[in-house]
MARROKOL-465719 format. One record per residue (C-alpha): residue number from 1; residue in three letters; x, y, z. Coordinates in Angstrom, 3 decimals, decimal comma. Example, Ala and Ser with C-alpha at 12.3 -4.5 7.8 and 13.67 -1.06 7.14 Angstrom:
2
1:ALA:12,300:-4,500:7,800
2:SER:13,670:-1,060:7,140
// end
This chain:
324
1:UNK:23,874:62,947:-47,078
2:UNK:22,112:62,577:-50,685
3:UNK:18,534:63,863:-50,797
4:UNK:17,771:60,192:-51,586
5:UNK:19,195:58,522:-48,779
6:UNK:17,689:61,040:-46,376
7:UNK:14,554:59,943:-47,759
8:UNK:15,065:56,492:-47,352
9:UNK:16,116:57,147:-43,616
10:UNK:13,192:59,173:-43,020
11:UNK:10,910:55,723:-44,239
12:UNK:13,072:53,827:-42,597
13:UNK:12,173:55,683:-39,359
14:UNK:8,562:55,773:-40,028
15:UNK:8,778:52,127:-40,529
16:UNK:10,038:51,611:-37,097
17:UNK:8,138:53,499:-35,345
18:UNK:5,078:52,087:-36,630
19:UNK:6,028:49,135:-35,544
20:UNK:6,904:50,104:-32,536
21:UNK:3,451:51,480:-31,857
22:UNK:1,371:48,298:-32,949
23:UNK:-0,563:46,376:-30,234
24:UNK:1,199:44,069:-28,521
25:UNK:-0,730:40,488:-28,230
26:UNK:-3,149:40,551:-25,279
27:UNK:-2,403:37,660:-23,082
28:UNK:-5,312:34,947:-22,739
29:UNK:-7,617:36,029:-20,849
30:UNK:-8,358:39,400:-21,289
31:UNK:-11,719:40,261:-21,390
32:UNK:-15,033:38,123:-19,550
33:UNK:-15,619:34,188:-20,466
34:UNK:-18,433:31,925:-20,563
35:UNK:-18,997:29,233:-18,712
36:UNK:-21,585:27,191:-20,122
37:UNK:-23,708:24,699:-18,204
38:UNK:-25,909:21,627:-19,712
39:UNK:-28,099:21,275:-16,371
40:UNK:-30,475:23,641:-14,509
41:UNK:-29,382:26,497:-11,799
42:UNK:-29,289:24,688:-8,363
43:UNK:-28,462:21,581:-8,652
44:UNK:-24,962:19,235:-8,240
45:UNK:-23,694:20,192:-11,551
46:UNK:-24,288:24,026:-11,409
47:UNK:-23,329:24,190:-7,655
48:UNK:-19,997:22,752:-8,512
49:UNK:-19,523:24,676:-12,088
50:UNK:-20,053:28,088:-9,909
51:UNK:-17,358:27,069:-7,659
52:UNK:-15,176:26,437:-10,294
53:UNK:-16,178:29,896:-11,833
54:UNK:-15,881:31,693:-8,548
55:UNK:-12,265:30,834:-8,242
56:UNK:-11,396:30,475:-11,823
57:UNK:-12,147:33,994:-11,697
58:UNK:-10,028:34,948:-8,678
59:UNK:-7,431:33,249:-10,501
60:UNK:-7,892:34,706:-14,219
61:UNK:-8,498:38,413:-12,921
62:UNK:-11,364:38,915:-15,644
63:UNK:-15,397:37,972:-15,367
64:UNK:-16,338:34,076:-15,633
65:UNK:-20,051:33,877:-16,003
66:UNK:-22,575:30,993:-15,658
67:UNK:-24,761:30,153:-17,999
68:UNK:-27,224:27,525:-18,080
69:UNK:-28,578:26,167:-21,583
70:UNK:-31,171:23,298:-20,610
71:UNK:-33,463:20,823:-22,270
72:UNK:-33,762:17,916:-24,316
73:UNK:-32,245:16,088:-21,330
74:UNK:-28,735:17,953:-21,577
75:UNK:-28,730:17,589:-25,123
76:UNK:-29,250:21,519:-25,653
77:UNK:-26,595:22,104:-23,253
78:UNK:-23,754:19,751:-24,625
79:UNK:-24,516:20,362:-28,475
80:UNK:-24,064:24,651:-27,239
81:UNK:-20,681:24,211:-25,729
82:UNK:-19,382:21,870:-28,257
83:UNK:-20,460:24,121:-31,423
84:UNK:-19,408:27,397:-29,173
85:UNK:-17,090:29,538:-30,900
86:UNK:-13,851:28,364:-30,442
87:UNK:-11,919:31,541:-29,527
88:UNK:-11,157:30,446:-25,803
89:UNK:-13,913:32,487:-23,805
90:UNK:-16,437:30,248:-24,059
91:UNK:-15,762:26,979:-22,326
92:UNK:-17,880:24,650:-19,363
93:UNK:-18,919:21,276:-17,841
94:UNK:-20,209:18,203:-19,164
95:UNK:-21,425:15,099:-17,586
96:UNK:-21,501:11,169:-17,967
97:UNK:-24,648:11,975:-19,975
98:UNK:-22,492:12,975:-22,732
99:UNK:-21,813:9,046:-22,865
100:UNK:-25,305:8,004:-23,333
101:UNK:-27,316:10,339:-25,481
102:UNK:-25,499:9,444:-28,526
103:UNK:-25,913:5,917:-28,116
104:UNK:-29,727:6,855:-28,111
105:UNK:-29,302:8,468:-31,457
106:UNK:-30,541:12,079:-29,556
107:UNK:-27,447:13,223:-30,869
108:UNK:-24,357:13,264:-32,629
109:UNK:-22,427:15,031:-29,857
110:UNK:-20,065:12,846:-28,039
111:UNK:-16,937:12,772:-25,842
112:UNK:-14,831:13,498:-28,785
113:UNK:-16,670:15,967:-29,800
114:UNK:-14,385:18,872:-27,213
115:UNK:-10,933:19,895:-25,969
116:UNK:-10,738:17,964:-22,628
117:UNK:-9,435:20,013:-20,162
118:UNK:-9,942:18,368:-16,570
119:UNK:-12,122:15,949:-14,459
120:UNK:-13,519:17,335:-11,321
121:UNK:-16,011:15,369:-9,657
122:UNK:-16,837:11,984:-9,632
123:UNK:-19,684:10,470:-6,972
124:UNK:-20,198:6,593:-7,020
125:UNK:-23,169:4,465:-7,216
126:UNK:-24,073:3,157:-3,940
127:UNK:-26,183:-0,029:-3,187
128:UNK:-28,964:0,973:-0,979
129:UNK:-31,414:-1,400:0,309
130:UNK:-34,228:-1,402:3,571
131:UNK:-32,615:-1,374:6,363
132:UNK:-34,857:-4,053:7,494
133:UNK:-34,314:-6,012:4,562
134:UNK:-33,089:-9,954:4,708
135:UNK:-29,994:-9,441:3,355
136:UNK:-27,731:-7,387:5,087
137:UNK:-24,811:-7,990:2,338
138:UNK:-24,002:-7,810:-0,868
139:UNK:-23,601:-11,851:-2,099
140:UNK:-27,100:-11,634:-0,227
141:UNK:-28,344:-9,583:-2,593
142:UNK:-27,230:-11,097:-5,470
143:UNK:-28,410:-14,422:-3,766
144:UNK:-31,711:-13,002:-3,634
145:UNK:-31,874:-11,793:-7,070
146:UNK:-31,082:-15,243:-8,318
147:UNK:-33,538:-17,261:-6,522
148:UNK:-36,176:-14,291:-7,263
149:UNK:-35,981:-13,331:-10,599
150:UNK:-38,255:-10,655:-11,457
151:UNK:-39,516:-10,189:-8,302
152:UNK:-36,608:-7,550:-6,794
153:UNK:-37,553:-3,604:-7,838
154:UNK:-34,970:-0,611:-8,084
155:UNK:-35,232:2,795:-8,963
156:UNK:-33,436:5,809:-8,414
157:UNK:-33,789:8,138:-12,139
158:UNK:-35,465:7,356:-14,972
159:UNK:-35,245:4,819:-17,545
160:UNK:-31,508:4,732:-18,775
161:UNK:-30,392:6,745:-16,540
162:UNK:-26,900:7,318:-14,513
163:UNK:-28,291:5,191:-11,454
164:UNK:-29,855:2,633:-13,922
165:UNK:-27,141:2,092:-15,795
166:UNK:-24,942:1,558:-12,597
167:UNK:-27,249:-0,870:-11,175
168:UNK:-27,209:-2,951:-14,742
169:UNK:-23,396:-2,542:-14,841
170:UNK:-23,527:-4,361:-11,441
171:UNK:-25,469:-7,161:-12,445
172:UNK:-23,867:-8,106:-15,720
173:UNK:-20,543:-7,894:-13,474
174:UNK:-22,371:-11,059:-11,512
175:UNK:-23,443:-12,402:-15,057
176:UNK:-26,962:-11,707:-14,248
177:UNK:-29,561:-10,255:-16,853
178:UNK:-30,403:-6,932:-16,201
179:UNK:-33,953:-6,900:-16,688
180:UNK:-33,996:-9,496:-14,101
181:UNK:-34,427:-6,378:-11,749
182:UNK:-37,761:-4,007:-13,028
183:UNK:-36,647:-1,145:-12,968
184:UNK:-39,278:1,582:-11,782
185:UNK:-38,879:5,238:-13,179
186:UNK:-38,173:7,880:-10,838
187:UNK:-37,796:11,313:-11,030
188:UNK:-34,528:11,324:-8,941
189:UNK:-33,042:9,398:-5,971
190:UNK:-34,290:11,588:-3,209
191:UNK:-38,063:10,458:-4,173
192:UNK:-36,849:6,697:-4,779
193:UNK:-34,800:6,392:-0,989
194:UNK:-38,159:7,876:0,457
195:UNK:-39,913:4,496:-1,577
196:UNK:-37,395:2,470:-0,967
197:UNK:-37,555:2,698:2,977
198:UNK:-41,340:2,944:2,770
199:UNK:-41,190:-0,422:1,512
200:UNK:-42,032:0,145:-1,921
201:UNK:-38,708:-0,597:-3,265
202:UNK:-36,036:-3,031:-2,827
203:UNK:-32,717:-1,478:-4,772
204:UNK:-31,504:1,895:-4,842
205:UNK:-28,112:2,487:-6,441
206:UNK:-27,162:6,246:-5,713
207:UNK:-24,696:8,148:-4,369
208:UNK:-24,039:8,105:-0,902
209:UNK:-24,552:11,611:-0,067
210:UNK:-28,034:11,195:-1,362
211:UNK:-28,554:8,522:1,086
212:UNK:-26,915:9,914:4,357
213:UNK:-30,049:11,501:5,663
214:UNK:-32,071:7,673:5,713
215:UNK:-29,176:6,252:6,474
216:UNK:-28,541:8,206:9,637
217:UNK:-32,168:7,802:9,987
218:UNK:-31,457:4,317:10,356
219:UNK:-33,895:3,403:7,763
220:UNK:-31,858:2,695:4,803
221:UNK:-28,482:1,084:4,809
222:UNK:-25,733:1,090:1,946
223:UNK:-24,216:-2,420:1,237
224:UNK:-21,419:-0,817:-0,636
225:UNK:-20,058:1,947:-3,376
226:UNK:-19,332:1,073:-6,735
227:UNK:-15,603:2,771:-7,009
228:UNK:-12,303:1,702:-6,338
229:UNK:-11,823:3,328:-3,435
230:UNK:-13,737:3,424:0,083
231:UNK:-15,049:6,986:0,434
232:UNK:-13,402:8,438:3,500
233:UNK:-17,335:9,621:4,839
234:UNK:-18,215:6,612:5,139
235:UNK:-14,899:4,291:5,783
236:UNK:-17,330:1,145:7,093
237:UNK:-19,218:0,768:3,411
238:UNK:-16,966:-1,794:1,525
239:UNK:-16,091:-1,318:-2,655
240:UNK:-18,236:-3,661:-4,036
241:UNK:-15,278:-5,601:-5,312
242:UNK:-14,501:-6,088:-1,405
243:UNK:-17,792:-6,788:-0,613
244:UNK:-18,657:-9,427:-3,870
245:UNK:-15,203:-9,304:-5,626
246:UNK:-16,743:-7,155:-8,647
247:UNK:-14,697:-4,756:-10,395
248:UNK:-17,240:-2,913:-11,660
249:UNK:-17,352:0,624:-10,844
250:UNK:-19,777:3,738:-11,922
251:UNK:-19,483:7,372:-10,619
252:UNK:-21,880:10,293:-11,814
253:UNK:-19,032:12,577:-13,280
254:UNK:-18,352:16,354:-13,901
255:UNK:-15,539:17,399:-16,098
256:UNK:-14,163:20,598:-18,216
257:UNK:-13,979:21,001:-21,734
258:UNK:-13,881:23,637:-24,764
259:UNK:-14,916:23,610:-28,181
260:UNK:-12,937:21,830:-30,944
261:UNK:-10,237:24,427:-32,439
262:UNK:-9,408:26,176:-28,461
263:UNK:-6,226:27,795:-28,884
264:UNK:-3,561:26,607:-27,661
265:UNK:-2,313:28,873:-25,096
266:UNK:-6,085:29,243:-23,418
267:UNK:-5,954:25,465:-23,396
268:UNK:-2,781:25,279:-21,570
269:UNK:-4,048:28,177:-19,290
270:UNK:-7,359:26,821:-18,771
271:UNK:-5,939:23,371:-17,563
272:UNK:-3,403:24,998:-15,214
273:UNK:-5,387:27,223:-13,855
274:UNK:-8,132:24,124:-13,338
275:UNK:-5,534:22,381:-11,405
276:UNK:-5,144:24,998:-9,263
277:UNK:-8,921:25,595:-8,270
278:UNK:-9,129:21,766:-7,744
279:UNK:-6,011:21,839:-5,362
280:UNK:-7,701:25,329:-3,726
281:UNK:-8,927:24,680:0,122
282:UNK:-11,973:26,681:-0,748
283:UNK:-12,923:23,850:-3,493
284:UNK:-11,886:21,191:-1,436
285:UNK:-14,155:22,146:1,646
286:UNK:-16,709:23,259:-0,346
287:UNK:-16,827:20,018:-2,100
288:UNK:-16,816:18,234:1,152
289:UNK:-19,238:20,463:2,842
290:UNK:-21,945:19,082:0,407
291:UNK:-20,989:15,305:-0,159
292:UNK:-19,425:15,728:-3,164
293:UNK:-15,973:13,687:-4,240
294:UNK:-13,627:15,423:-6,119
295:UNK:-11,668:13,808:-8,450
296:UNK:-8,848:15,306:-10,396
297:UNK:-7,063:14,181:-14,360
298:UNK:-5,690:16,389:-16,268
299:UNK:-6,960:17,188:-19,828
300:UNK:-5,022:13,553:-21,124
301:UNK:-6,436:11,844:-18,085
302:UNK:-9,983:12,975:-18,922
303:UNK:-9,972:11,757:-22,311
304:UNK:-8,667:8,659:-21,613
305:UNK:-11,642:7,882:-18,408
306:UNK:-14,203:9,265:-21,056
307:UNK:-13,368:6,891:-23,571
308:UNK:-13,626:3,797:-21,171
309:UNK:-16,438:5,282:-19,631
310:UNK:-18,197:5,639:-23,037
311:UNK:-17,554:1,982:-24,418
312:UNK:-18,590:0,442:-21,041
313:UNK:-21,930:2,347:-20,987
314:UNK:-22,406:1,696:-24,509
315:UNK:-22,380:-1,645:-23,642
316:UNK:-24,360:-1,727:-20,811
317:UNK:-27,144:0,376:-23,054
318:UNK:-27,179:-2,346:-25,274
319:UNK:-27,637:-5,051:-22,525
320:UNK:-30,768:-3,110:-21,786
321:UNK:-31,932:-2,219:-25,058
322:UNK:-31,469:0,939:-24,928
323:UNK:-28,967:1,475:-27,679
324:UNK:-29,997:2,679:-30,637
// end
């Protein structure tokens, strides 16, 4: 062998070997991710977003950790996930808000501003009303609001919120003005159900879970839920479209995303791995355990219910005057 093609051997060799001791590419995930939540620690949305970290977690074998950005109304906490850095370890929930703070002009932050990944939760509006009140049914109610315009209250959140908006949605269904119904601010639904069955109120559209503990009481009743489906806790409250033949329906929702620019292959294992903590026992009776209803899509699902979602409450905002 020639002193030159030794040589070139020997590189040749080198070469190889060099190769051969390169990194291979870690598989997604590999090291701790960020879960990033727009709402404060404690309530619905961070109760659910830890069980989805807890098993995520189980499921990923590395670190998912909570972390709460709050203010401005969720608009701190949207605008931080969607700008996040889009490497695939930082990724978390949003909420219906999403669908109403751009139409306010707070920001410029909208539904198509992330990589859906999957709905998980999704609670209807519920029509709650005294339990001693003269209308025990829904065409009642509406009956009432006709012959009393003005004169009818509701509350339940404040102005423009989730709960308002539901209640408007409702009443434009029934080709009623909205603002035929004052709406009274409220710092949440738990405050407005103790109004309502003090008599203070007349109207409060919330979830049913919210309601159960007046309802059992036997001081509030629910007339019906605003979703297509009757909610197996409470199989005797009609749909409204079986109790008044609306189809309008409105659910407080909870859904994953990631920035824009996710990789592909943490996309693909984010959503599979989603499906699987949403299919989990643990999730399921957890959910149920606390009156929450889960509801699954998958990341083409999602986009598609946030885009209807968006362009109905964009149009109930402007009903209102609310849009910006």
């Amino acid at each position: 062998m020639t002193r030159s093609l030794r040589a070139l051997c020997v590189a040749l060799l080198f070469a190889v070997a060099s190769l051969v001791s390169l990194p291979a590419h870690a598989a997604f995930p590999d090291r701790p991710i960020t879960l990033i939540v727009p709402w404060a620690a404690g309530g619905g949305t961070d109760q659910v977003a830890r069980k989805i970290a807890q098993l995520l977690e189980a499921d990923f074998k590395v670190p998912v950790n909570v972390v709460n950005r709050i203010g401005g109304n969720g608009v701190i906490g949207h605008t931080a996930l969607a700008t996040a850095p889009a490497d695939g370890y930082t990724f978390g929930m949003i909420t219906i808000e999403i669908n109403m703070m751009h139409w306010m002009k707070l920001t410029e932050v909208n539904h198509q501003s992330y990589v859906p990944l999957a709905l998980m939760n999704a609670d209807p509006a519920g029509i709650q009303i005294r339990a001693n009140a003269p209308y025990k049914s829904v065409p009642e109610l509406i009956e009432a609001i006709r012959a009393n315009p003005g004169k009818l209250k509701a509350s339940g959140t404040g102005v423009g919120g989730g709960w308002h908006l539901a209640l408007a949605g409702m009443l434009r269904s029934f080709n009623i003005d909205p603002k035929t119904v004052p709406w009274v601010p409220a710092t949440g639904a738990a405050a407005a159900l103790l109004d309502l069955a003090a008599g203070g109120l007349d109207i409060v559209p919330s979830s049913i879970p919210e309601a159960t503990a007046l309802v059992s009481a036997g001081r509030v009743r629910s007339l019906a839920v605003m979703s297509e489906k009757r909610n197996p806790a409470i199989p005797d409250v009609p749909t409204l479209k079986e109790a008044a033949g609306s189809d309008w329906t409105m659910a407080l929702w909870r859904g994953m995303v990631g920035p824009k620019g996710m990789p592909a292959e943490a996309v693909t294992k984010y959503r599979e791995a989603l499906k699987r903590v949403y299919e989990h026992k643990d999730f399921q009776d957890f959910m149920a355990a606390r009156g929450f209803t889960p509801v699954w899509a998958d990341g083409d699902g999602f986009a598609a219910f946030m885009a209807k979602d968006n362009r109905e409450i964009g149009e109930v905002m402007t009903a209102l005057g609310l849009r910006s």
